[in-house]
BALOBA-1460 file (C-alpha; in Angstrom, 3 decimals):
// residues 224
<rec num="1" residu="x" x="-45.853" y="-58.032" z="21.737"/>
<rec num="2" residu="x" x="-42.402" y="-57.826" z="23.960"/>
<rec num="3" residu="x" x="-40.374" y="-54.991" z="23.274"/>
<rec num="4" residu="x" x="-37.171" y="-55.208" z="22.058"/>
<rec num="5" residu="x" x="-34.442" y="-55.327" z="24.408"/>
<rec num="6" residu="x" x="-31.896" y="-52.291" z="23.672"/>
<rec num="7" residu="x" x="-29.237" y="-51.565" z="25.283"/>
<rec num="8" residu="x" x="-27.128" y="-48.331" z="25.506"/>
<rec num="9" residu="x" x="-23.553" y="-47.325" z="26.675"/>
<rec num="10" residu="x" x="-21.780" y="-44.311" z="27.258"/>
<rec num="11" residu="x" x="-18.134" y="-43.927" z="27.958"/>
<rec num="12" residu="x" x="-16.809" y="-42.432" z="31.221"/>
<rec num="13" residu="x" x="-13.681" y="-39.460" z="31.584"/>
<rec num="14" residu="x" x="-10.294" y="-39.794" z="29.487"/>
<rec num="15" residu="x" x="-7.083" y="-37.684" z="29.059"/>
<rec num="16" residu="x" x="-8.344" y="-34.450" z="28.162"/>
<rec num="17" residu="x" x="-12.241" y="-34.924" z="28.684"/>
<rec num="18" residu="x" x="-13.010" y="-34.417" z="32.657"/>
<rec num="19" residu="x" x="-16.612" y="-35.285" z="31.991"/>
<rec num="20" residu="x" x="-17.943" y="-36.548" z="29.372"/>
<rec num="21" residu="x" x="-21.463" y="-35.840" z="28.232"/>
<rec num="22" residu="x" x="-22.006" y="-39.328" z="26.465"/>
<rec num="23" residu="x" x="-22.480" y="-40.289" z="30.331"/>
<rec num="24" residu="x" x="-24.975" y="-38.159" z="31.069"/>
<rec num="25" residu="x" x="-27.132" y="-38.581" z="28.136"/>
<rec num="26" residu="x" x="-26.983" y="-42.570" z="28.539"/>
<rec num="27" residu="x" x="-27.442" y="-41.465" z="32.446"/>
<rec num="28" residu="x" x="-30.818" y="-39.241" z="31.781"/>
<rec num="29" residu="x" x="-32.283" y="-41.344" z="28.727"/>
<rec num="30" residu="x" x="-32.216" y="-44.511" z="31.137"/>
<rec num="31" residu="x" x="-33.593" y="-42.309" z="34.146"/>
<rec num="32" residu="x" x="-36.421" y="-41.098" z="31.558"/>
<rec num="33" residu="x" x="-37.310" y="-45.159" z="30.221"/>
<rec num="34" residu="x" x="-37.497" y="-46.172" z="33.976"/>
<rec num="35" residu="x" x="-40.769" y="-44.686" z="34.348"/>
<rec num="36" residu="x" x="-42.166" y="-46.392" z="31.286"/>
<rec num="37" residu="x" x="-40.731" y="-49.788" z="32.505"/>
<rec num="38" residu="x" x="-39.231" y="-50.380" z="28.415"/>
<rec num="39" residu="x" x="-36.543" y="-53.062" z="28.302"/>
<rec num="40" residu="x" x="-33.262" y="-50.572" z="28.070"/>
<rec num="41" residu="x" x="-30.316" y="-51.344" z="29.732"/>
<rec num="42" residu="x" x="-27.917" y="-48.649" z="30.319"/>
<rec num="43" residu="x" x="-23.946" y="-49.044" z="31.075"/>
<rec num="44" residu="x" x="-21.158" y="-46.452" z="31.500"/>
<rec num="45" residu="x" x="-18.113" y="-48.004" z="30.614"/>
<rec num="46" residu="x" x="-14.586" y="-46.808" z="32.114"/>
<rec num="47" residu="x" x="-12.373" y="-45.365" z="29.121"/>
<rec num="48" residu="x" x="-10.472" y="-48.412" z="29.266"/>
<rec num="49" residu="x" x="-8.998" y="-50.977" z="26.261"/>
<rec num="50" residu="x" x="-9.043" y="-54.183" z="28.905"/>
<rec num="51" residu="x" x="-12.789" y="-53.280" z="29.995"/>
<rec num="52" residu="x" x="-14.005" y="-52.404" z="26.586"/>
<rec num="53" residu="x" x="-12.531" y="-56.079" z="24.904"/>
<rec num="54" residu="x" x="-14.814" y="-57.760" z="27.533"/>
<rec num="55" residu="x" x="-18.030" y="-56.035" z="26.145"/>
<rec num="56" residu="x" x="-18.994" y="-59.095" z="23.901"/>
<rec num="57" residu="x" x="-19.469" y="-61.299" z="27.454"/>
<rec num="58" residu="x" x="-22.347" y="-58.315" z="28.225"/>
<rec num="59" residu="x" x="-23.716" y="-59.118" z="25.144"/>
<rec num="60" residu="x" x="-23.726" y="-62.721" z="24.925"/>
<rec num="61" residu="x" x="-25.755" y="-62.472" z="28.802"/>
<rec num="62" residu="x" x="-27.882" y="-59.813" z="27.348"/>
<rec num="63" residu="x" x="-28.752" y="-61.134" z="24.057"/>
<rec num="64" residu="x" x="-30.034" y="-57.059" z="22.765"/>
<rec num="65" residu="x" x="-32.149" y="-57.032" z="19.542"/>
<rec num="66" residu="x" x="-30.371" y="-53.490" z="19.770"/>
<rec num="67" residu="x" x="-27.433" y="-51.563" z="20.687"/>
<rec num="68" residu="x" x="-26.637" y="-47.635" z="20.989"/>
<rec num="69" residu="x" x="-23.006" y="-46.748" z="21.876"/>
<rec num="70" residu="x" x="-22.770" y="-42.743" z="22.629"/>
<rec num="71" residu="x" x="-19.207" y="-41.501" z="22.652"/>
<rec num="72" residu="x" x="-18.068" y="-37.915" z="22.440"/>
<rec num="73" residu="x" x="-16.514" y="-36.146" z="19.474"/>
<rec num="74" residu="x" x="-14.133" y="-33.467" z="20.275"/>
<rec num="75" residu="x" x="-14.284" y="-31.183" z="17.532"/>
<rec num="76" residu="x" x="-17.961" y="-32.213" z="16.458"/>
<rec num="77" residu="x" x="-20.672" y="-29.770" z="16.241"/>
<rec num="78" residu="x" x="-23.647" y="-32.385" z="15.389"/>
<rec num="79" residu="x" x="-24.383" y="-35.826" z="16.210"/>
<rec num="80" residu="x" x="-22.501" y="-37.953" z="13.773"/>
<rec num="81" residu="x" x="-23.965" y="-41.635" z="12.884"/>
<rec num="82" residu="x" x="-21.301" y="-43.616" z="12.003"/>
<rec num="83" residu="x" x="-21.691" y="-46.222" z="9.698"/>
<rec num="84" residu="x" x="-18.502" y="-48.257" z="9.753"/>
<rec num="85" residu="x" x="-15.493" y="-49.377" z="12.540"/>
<rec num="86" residu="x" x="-12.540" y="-50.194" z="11.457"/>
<rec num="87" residu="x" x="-9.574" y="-52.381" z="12.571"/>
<rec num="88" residu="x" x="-7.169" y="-50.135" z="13.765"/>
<rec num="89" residu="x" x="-5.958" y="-48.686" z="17.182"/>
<rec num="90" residu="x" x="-4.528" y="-45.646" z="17.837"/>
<rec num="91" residu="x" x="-1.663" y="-46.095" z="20.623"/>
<rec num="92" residu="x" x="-3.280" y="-43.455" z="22.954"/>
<rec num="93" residu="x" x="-3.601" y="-44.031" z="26.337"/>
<rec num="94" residu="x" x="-6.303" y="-44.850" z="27.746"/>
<rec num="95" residu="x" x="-8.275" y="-43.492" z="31.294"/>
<rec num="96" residu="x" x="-6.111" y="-46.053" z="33.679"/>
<rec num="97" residu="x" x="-3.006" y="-44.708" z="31.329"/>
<rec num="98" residu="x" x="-2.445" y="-47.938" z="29.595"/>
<rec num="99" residu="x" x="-1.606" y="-48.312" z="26.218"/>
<rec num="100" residu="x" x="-3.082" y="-50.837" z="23.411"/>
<rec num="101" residu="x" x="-0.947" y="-54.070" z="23.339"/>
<rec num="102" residu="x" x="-1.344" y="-53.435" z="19.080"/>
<rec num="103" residu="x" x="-1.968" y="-51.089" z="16.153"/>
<rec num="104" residu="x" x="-4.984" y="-53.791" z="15.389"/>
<rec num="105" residu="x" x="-7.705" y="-54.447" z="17.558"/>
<rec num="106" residu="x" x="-7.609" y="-58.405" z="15.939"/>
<rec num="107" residu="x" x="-4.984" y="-60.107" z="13.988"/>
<rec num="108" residu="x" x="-6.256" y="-61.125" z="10.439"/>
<rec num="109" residu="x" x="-9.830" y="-60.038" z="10.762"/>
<rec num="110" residu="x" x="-11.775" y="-57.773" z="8.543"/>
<rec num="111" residu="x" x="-10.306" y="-54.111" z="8.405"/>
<rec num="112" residu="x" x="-13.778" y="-52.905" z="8.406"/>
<rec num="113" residu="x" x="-17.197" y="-53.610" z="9.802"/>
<rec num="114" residu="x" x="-20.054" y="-51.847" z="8.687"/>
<rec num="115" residu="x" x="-23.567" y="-51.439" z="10.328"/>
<rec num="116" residu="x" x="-26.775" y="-52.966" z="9.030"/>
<rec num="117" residu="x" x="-28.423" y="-50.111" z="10.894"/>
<rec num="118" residu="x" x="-30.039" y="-47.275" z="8.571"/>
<rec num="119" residu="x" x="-27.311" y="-44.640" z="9.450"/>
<rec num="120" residu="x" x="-28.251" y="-42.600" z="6.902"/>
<rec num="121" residu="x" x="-31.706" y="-42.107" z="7.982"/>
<rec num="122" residu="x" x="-31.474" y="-41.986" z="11.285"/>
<rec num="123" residu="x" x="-29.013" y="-38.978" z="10.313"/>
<rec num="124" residu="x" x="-31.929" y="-37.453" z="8.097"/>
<rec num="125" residu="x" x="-34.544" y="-38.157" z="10.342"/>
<rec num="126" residu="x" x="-32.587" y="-36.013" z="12.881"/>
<rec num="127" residu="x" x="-32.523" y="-33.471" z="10.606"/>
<rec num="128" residu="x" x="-35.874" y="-33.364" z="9.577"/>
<rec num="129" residu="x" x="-36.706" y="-32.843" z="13.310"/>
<rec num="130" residu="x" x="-34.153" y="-29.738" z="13.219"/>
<rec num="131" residu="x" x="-31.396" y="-31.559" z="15.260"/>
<rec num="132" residu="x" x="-27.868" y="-31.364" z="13.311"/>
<rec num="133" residu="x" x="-26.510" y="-34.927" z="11.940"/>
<rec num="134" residu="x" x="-24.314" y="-36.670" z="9.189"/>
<rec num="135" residu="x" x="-23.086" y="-39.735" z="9.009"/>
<rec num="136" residu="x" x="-19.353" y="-40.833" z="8.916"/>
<rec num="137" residu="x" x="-17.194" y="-43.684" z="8.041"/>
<rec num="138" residu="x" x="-14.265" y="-42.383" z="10.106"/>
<rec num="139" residu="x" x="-15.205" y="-43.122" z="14.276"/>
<rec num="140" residu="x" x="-11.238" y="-42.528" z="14.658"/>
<rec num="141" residu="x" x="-9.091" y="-45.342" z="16.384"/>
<rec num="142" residu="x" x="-9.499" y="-44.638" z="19.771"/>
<rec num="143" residu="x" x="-11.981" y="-46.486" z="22.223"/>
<rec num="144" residu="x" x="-15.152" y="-45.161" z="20.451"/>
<rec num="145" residu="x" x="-14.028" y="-47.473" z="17.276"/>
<rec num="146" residu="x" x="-12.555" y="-49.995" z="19.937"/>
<rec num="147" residu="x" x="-15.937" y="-50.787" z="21.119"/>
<rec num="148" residu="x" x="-17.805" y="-50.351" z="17.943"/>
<rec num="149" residu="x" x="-15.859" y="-53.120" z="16.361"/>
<rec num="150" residu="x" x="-16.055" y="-55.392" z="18.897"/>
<rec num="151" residu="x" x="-19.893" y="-54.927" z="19.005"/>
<rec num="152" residu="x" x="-20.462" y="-54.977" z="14.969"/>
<rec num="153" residu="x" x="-17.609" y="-58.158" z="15.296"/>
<rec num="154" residu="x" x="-19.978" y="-59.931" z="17.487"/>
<rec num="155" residu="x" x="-23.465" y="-59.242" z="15.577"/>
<rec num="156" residu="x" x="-22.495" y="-60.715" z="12.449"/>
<rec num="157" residu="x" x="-21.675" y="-63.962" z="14.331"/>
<rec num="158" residu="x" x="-25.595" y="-63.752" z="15.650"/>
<rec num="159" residu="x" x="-28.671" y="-65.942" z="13.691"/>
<rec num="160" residu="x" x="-30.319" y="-62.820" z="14.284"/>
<rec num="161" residu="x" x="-28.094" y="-59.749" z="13.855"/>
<rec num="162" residu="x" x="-28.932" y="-57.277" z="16.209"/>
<rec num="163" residu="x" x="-29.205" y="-53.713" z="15.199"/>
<rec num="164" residu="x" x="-25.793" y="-51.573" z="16.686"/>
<rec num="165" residu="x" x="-24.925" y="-48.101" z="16.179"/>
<rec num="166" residu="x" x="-22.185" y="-45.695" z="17.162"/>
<rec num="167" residu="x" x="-23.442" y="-42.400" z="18.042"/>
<rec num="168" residu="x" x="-20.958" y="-39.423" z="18.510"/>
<rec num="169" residu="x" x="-22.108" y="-36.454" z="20.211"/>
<rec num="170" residu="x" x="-20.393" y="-32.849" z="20.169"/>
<rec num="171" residu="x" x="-19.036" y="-31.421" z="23.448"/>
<rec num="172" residu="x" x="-21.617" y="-29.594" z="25.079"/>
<rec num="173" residu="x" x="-22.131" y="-25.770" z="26.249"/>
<rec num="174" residu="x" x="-23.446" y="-24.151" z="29.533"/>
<rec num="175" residu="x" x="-25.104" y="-21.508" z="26.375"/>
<rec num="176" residu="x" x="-28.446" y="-22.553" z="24.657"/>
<rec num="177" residu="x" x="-28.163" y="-24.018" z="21.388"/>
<rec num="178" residu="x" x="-27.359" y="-26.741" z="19.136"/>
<rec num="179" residu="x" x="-24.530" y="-28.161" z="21.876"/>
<rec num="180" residu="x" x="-26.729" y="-27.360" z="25.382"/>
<rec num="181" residu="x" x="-27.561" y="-30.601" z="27.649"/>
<rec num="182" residu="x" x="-31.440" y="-29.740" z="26.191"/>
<rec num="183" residu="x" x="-30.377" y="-30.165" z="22.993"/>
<rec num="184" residu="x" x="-28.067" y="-33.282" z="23.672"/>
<rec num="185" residu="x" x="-31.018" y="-34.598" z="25.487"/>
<rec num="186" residu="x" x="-33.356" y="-34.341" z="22.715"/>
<rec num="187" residu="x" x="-30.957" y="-36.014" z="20.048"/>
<rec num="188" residu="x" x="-30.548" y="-38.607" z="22.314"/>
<rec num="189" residu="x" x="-34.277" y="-39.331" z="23.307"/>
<rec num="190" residu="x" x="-35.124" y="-38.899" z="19.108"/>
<rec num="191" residu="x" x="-32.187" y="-41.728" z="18.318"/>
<rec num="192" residu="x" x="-33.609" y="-43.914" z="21.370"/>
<rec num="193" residu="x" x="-37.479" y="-43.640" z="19.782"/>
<rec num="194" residu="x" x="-35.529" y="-44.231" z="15.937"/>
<rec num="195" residu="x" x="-34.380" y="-47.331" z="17.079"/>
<rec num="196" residu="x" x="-36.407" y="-48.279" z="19.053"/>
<rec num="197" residu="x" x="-38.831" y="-48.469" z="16.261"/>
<rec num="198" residu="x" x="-35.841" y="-50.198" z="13.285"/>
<rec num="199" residu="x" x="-36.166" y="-53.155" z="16.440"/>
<rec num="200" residu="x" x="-39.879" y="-53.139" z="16.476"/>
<rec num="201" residu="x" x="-39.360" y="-53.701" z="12.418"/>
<rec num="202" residu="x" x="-41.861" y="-50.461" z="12.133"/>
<rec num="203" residu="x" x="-41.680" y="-48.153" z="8.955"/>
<rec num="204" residu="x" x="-39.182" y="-44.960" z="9.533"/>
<rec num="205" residu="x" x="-40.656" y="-42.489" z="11.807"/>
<rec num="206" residu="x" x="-42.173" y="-39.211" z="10.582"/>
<rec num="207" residu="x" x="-41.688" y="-36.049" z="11.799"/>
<rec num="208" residu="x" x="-44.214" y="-32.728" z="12.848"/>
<rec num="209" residu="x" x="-42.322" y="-30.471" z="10.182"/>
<rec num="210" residu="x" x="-39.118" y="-29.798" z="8.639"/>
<rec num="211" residu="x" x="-36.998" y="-27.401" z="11.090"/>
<rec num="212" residu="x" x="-34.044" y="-25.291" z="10.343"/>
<rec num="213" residu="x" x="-31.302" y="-27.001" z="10.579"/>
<rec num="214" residu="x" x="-27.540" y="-25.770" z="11.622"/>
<rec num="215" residu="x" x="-24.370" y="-26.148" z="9.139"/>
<rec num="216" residu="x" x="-22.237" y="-28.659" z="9.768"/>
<rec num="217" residu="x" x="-18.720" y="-28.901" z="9.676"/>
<rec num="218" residu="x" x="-16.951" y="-32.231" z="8.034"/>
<rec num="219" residu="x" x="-14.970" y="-32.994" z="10.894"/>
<rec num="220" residu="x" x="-13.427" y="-36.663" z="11.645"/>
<rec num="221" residu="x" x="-14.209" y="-37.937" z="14.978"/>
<rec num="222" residu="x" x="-11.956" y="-37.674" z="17.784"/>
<rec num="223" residu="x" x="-12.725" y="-39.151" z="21.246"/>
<rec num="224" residu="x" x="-14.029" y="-41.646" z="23.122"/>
């Protein structure tokens, strides 16, 4: 049996985030799936509203049975699985300094998308596995909810919708801990093997034991 074709993103630097971590998880997890020769394509895109709005041309030459979008969260302190993108656009700008051209990312189109993907498990699984997650409804308006729309836009024009999630991460910490590159690292490789298994159509993975898991704030997303 083929394996699905996934692909995941990451977004480069932006006004007030010199690097940001999204890249190098999207960076390492494709480094790591070389050696096992899966079908994962990996893209950092520039913090940009002109490159994001060209995404759906990746897609269309890609055709993905399943997409991952990392961003970062500023004032997150778990991985939050958002389930929904929304048509709105904060007038922030962007990487390059440009601004959106409008407070809508499209002109009488639905104010909201919402994933197919289980967001709510995938946060739980997490969990389970003693990584901190929730899910949210809120990805912000910035390029993180740019992108997702665009993607979630252009899977419900598919025959077969592919699976697409937005995955925020929290800044991460030089100190071990819930916000350390290890523990970025293995969030990201534990949402990778999730979804990886939603494409395959398996049943939801199980874990070795319920771990403790950190409190987590309720903060909105803010970032890219």
């Amino acid at each position: 049996m083929a394996q699905p074709r996934i692909l995941i993103t990451g977004f480069g630097p932006f006004p007030g985030v010199a690097e940001n971590p999204s890249a190098w998880l999207v960076e390492t997890l494709a480094a790591q799936q070389r050696a096992s020769r899966s079908a994962l394509g990996a893209r950092i895109l520039t913090t940009a509203w002109d490159d994001v709005a060209l995404m759906p041309r990746l897609y269309r030459s890609l055709q993905p049975h399943a997409m991952i979008h990392f961003g970062v969260s500023e004032g997150a302190t778990a991985f939050h699985i958002e389930a929904s993108a929304h048509n709105r656009v904060a007038l922030r700008a962007d990487a390059r300094g440009a601004l959106p051209e409008a407070r809508t990312i499209r002109e009488s189109a639905p104010s909201r998308y919402d994933t197919s993907f289980p967001a709510a498990k995938l946060a739980a699984h997490l969990r389970r596995s003693g990584i901190a997650a929730r899910t949210s409804r809120s990805p912000g308006a910035y390029l993180c909810n740019f992108l997702y729309y665009h993607s979630l836009e252009w899977a419900h024009l598919q025959r077969n919708v592919p699976l697409v999630v937005f995955v925020h991460v929290p800044p991460w910490t030089k100190k071990r801990g819930p916000q350390s590159r290890e523990a970025l690292l293995a969030g990201g490789t534990e949402i990778l093997r999730f979804v990886r298994a939603c494409a395959n159509g398996e049943k939801p993975l199980k874990t070795k034991g319920r771990q403790p898991v950190r409190r987590v704030a309720d903060i909105s997303a803010r970032g890219a």
